[in-house]
C-alpha positions as a Markdown table, in Angstrom:
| # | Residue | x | y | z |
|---|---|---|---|---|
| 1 | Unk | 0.8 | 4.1 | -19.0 |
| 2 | Unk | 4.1 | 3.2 | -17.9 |
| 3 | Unk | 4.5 | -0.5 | -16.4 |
| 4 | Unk | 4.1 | -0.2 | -12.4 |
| 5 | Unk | 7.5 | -0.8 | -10.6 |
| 6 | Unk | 9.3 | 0.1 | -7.1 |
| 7 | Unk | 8.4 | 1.2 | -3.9 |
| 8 | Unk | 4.5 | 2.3 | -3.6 |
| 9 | Unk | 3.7 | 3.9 | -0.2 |
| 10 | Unk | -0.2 | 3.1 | 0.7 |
| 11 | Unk | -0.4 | 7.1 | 1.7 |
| 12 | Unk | -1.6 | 8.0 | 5.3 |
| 13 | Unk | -4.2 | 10.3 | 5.4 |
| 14 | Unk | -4.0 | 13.2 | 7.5 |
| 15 | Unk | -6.6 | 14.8 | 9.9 |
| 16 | Unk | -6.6 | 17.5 | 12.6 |
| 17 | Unk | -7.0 | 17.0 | 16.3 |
| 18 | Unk | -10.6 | 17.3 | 15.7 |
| 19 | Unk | -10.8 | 14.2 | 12.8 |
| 20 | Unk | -11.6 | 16.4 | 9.7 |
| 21 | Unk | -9.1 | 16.3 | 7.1 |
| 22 | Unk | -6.0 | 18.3 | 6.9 |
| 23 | Unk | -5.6 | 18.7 | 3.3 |
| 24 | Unk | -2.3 | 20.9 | 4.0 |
| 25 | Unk | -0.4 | 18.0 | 6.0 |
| 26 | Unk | -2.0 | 15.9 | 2.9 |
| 27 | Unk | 0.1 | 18.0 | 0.3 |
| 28 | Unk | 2.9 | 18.0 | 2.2 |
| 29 | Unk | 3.4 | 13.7 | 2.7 |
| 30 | Unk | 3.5 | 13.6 | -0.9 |
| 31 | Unk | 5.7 | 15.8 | -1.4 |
| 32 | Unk | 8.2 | 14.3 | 1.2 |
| 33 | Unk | 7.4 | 10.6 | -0.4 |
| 34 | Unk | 8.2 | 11.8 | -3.2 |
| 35 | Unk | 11.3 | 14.0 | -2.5 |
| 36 | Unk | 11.9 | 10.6 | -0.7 |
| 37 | Unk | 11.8 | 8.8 | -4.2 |
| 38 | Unk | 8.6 | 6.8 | -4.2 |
| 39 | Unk | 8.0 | 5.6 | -7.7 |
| 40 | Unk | 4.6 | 5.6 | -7.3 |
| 41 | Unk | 1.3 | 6.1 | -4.4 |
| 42 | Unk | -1.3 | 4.0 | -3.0 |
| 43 | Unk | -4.4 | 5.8 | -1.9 |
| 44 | Unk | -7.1 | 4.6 | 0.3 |
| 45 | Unk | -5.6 | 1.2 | 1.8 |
| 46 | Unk | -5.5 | 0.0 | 5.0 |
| 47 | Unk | -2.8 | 2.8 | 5.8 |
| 48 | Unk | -4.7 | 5.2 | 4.4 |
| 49 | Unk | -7.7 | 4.4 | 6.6 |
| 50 | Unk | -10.1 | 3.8 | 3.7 |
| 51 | Unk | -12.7 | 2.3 | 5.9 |
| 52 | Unk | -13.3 | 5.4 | 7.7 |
| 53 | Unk | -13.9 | 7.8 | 4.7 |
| 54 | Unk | -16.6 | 8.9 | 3.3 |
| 55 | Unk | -17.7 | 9.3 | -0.5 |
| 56 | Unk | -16.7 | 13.0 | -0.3 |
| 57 | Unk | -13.8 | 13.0 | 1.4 |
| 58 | Unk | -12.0 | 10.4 | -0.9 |
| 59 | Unk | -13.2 | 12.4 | -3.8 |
| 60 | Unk | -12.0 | 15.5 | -2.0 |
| 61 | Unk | -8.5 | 13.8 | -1.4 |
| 62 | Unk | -7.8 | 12.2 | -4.5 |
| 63 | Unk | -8.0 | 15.5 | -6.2 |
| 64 | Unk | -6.0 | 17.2 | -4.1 |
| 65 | Unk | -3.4 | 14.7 | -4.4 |
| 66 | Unk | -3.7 | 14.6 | -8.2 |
| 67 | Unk | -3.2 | 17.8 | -8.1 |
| 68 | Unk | -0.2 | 17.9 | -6.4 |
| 69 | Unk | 1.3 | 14.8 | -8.1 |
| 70 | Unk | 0.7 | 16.5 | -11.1 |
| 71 | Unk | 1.6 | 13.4 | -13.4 |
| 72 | Unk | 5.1 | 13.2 | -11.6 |
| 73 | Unk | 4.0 | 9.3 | -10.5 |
| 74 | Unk | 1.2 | 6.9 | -10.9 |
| 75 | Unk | -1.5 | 6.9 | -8.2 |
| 76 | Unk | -2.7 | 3.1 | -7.4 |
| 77 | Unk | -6.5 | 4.2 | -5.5 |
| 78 | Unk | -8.0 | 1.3 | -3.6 |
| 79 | Unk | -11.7 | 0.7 | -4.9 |
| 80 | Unk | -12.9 | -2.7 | -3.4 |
| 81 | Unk | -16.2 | -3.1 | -1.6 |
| 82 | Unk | -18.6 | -5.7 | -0.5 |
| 83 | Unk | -20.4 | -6.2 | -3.3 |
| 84 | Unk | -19.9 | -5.9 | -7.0 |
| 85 | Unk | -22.2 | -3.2 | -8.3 |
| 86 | Unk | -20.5 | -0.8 | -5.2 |
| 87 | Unk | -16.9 | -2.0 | -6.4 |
| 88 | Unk | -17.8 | -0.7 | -9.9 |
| 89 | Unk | -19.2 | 2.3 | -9.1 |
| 90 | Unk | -16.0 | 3.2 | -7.0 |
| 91 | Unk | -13.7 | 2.2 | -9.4 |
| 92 | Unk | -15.6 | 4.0 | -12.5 |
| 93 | Unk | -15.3 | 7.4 | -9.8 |
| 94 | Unk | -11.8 | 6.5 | -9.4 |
| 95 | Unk | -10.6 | 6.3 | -12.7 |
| 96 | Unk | -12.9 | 9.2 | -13.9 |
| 97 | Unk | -11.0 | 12.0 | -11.0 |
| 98 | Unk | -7.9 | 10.6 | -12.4 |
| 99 | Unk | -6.3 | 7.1 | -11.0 |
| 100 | Unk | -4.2 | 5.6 | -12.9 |
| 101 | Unk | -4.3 | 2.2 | -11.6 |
| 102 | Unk | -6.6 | 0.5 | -9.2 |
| 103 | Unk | -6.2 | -2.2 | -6.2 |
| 104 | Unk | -9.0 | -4.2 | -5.5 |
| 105 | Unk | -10.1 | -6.0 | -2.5 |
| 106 | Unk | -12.2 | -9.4 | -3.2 |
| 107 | Unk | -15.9 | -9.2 | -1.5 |
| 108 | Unk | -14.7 | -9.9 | 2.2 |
| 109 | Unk | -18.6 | -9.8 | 3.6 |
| 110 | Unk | -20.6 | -12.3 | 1.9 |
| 111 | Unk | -17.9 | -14.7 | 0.7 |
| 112 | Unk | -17.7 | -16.2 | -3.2 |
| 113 | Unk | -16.3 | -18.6 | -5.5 |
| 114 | Unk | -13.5 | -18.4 | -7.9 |
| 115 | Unk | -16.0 | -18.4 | -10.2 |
| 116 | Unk | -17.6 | -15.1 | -8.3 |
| 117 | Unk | -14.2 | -13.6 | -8.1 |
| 118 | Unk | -13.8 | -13.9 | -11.9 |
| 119 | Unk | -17.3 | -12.0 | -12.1 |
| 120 | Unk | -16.7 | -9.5 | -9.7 |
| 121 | Unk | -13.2 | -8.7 | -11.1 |
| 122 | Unk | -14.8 | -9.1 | -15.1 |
| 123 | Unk | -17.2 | -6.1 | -14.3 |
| 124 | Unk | -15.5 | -4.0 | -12.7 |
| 125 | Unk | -12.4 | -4.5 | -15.9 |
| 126 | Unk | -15.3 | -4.2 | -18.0 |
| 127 | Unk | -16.1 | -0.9 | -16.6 |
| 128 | Unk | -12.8 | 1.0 | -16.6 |
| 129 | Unk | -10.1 | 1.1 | -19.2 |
| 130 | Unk | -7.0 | 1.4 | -16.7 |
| 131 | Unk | -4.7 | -1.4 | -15.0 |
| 132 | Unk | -6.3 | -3.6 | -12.0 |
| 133 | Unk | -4.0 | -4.8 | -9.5 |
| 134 | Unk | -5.8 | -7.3 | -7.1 |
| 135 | Unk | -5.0 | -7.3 | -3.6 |
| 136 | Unk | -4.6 | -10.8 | -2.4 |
| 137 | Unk | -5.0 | -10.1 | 1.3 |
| 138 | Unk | -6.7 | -13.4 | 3.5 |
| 139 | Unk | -5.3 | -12.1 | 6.6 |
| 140 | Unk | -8.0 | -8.9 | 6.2 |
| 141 | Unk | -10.6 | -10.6 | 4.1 |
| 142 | Unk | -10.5 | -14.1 | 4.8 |
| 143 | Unk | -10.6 | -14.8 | 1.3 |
| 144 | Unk | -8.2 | -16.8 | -0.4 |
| 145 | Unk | -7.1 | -16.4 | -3.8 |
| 146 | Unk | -4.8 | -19.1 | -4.8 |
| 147 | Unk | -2.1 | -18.8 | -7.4 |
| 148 | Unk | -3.5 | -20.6 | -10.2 |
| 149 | Unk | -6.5 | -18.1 | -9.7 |
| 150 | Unk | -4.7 | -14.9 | -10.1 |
| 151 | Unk | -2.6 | -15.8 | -12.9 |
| 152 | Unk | -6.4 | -17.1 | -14.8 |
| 153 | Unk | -7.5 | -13.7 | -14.0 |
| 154 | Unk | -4.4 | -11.8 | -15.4 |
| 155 | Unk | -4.5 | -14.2 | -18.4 |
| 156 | Unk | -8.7 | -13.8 | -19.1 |
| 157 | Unk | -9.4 | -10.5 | -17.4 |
| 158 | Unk | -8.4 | -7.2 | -20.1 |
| 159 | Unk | -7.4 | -4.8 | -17.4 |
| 160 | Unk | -6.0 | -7.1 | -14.6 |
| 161 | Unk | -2.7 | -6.7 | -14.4 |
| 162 | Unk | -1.1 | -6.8 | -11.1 |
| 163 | Unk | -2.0 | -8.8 | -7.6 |
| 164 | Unk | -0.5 | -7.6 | -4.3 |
| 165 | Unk | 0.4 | -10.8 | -2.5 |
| 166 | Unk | -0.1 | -10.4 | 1.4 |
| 167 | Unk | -0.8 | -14.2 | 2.1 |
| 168 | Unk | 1.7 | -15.2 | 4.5 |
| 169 | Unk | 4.1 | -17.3 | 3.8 |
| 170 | Unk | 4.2 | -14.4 | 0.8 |
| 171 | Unk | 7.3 | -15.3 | -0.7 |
| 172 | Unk | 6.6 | -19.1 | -1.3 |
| 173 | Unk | 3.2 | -17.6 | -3.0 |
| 174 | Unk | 5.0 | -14.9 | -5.0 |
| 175 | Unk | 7.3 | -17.9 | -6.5 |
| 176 | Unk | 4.4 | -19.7 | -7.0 |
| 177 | Unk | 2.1 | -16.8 | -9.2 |
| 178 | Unk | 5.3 | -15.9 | -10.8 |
| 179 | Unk | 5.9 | -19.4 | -12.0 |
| 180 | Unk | 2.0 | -20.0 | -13.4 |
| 181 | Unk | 2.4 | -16.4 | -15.5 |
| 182 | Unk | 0.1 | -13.5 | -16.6 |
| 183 | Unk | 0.2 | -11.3 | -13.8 |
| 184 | Unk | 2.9 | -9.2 | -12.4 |
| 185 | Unk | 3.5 | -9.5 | -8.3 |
| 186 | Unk | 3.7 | -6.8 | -5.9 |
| 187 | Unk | 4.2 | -7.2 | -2.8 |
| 188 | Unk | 2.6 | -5.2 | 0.4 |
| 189 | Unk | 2.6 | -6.8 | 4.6 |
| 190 | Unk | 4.7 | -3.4 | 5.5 |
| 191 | Unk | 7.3 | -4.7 | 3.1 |
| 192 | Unk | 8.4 | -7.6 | 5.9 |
| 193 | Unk | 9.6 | -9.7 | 2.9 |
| 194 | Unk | 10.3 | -7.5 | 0.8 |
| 195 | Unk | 13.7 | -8.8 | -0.3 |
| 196 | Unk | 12.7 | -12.3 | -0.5 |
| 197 | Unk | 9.7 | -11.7 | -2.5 |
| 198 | Unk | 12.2 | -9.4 | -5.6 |
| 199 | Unk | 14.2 | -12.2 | -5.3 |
| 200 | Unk | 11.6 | -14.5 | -6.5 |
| 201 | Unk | 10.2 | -12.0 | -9.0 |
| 202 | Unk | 8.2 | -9.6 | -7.5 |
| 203 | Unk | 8.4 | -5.9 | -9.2 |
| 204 | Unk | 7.3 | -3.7 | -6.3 |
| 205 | Unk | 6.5 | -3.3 | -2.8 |
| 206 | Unk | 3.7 | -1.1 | -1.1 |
| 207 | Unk | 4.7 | 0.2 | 2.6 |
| 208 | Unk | 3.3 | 2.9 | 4.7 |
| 209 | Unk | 4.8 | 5.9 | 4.5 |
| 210 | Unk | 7.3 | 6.6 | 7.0 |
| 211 | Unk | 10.0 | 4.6 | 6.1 |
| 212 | Unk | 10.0 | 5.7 | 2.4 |
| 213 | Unk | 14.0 | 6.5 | 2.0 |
| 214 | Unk | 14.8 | 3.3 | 3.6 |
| 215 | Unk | 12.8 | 1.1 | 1.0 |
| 216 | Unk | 13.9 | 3.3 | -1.6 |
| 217 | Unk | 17.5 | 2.8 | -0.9 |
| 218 | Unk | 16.9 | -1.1 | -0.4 |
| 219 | Unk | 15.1 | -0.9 | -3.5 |
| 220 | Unk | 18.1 | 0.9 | -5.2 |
| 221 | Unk | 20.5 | -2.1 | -3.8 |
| 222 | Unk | 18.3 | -4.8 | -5.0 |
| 223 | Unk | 18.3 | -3.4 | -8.7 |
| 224 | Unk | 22.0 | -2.8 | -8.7 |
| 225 | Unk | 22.7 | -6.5 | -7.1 |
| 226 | Unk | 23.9 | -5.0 | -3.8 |
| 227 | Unk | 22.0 | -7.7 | -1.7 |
| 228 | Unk | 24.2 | -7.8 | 1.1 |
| 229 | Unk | 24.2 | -4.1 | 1.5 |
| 230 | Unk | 20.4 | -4.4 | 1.2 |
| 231 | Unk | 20.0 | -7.1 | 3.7 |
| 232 | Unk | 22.0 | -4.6 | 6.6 |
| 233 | Unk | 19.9 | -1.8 | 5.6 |
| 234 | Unk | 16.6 | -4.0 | 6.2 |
| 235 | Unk | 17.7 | -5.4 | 9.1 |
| 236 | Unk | 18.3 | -1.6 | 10.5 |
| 237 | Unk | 14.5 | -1.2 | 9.8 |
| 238 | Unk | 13.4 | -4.4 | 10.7 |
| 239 | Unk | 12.9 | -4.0 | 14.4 |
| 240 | Unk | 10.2 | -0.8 | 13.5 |
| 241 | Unk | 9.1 | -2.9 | 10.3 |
| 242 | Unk | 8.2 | -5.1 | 13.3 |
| 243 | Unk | 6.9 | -2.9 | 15.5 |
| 244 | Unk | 3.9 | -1.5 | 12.4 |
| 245 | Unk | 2.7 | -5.2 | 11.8 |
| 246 | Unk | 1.1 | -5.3 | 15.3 |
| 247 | Unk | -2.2 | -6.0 | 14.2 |
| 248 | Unk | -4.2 | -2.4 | 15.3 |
| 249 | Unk | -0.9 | -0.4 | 16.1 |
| 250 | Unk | 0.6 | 0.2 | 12.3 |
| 251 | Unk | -1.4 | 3.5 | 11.8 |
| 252 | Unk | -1.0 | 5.1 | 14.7 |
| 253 | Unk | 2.8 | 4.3 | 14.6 |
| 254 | Unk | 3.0 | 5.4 | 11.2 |
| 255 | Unk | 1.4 | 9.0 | 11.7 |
| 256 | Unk | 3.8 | 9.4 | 15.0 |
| 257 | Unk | 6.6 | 9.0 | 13.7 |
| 258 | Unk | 5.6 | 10.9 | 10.2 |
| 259 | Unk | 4.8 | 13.8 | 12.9 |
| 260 | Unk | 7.7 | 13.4 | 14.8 |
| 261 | Unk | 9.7 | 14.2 | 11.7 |
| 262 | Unk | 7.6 | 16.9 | 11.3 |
| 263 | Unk | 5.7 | 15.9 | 8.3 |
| 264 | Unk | 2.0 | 16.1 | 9.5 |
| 265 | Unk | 0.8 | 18.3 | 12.2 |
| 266 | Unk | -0.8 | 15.2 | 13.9 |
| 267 | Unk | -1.1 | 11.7 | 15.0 |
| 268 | Unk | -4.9 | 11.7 | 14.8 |
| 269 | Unk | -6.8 | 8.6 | 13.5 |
| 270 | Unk | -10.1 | 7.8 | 13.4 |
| 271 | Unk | -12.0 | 5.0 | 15.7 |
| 272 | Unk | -12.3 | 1.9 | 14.9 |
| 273 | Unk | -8.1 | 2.8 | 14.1 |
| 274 | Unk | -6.5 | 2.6 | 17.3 |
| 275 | Unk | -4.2 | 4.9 | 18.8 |
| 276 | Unk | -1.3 | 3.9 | 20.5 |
| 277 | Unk | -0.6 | 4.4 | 24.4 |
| 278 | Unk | 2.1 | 6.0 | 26.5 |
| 279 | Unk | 3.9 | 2.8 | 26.8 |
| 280 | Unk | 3.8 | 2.0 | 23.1 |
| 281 | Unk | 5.0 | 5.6 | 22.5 |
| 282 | Unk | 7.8 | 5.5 | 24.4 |
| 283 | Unk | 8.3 | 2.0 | 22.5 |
| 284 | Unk | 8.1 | 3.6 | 19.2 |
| 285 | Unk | 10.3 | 6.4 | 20.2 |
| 286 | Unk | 13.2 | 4.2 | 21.2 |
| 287 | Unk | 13.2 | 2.6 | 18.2 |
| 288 | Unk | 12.9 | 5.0 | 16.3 |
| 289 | Unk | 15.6 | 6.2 | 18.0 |
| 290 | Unk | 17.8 | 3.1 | 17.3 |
| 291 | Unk | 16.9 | 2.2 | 13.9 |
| 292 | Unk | 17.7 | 5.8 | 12.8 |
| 293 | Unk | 21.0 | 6.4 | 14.7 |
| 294 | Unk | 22.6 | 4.6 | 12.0 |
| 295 | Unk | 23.8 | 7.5 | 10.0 |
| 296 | Unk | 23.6 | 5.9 | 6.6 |
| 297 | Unk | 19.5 | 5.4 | 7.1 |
| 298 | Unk | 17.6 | 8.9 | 6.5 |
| 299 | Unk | 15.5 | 10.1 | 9.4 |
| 300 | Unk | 11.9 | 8.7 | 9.1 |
């Protein structure tokens, strides 16, 4: 498999009105992500709503988005879980309907060790024979994985390959796992640092979905040394970049404006997500609004 590299939108999934899936609006966000020029998707993340899917519905998706993919792009499917025997089994089922990567959560119930984390991540390396990217995410899990830990894992783990950083201050901590070696850095946070953390060696970022041509074209910038021109695109973005990291908002926001651009056929999330207000709506809609009426900046 190709090295992983570039912008990786975590994919929203889609439901109707009613909160079952909508496997039509499903086909058709991939298909705009990657028109848009995603390099690669994320499946069953936080963005994706992972915690409120069942066994048969991510199976259900995960074909239907292999199908469509076709090959085109590597899938990255999210296969964490409270305990180890469960993160096994999900990431055996993963890589058996077709993932070509997978991004791991730590236990985030019953806390453990590094020594634990080595274990749990060991087994479930043991049981696949594709990449392992782990998801360094304290803000979510309230476990904390320092550097010197996730380069030991790249370095002694076969399949661990990859860690997405999302411990704030992330780009300190990306300079930091860079410098200790054996494991390629993405980054994730809604891509809020995003140009900070390639500067310090990070090799891709993971966004939602809505904002895919604008992190593409930074993306673009970046690898052609255009960093001024990628800095004014960002900052364009930034206010709505903003706007997603409200802790309980990002979905919802996401889906409105992917439906707004007439993407999905609806906004629709499922409880404990949160959906947004009338007053956030009209927020999101003015800056929407603003960040797009630059004409250089695709419409979300």
């Amino acid at each position: 498999m190709t090295k992983l590299e570039g912008v990786y939108p975590i994919l929203n999934t889609t439901f109707h009105d009613d909160g079952s899936l909508d496997l039509t609006s499903q086909t058709r966000l991939v298909e705009y992500l990657l028109e848009a020029g995603a390099h690669g998707l994320g499946l069953f993340g936080n963005a994706s709503e992972g915690y409120a899917l069942n066994a048969r519905e991510r199976e259900e998706i995960l074909k239907v988005v292999r199908k469509e993919v076709n090959g085109r792009v590597p899938l990255v499917v999210s296969s964490g879980h409270t305990g180890t025997d469960g993160a096994v089994e999900l990431s055996r089922e993963a890589a058996g309907l077709g993932a070509d990567a997978l991004m791991v959560l730590p236990p985030y119930y019953l806390k453990t060790d590094g020594d634990g984390l080595m274990h749990y991540f060991e087994a479930i390396s043991k049981a696949v024979n594709i990449p392992i990217m782990v998801q360094d995410a304290p803000l979510m899990t309230g476990v904390a994985m320092p550097p010197a830990l996730l380069a030991r894992m790249g370095r002694e783990i076969e399949h661990v390959k990859y860690a997405k950083v999302e411990a704030p201050p992330t780009a300190p901590k990306v300079s930091a796992v860079v410098a200790a070696a054996g494991i390629t850095v993405f980054g994730g946070l809604n891509g809020q640092f995003l140009i900070e953390e390639v500067e310090r060696g990070a090799r891709g970022v993971m966004p939602g979905s809505d904002m895919i041509r604008i992190f593409v074209d930074i993306w673009k910038q970046l690898a052609g040394g255009e960093v001024t021109e990628a800095w004014r695109l960002f900052t364009r973005a930034l206010p709505l970049i903003r706007f997603e990291l409200q802790p309980g908002m990002g979905v919802s926001a996401m889906k409105h404006n992917l439906m707004a651009a007439g993407v999905i056929r609806s906004a629709r999330v499922r409880h404990p997500t949160a959906s947004l207000d009338a007053r956030s709506l009209k927020e999101l809609e003015f800056l929407r609004t603003w960040v797009h009426s630059d004409s250089s900046l695709e419409p979300a």
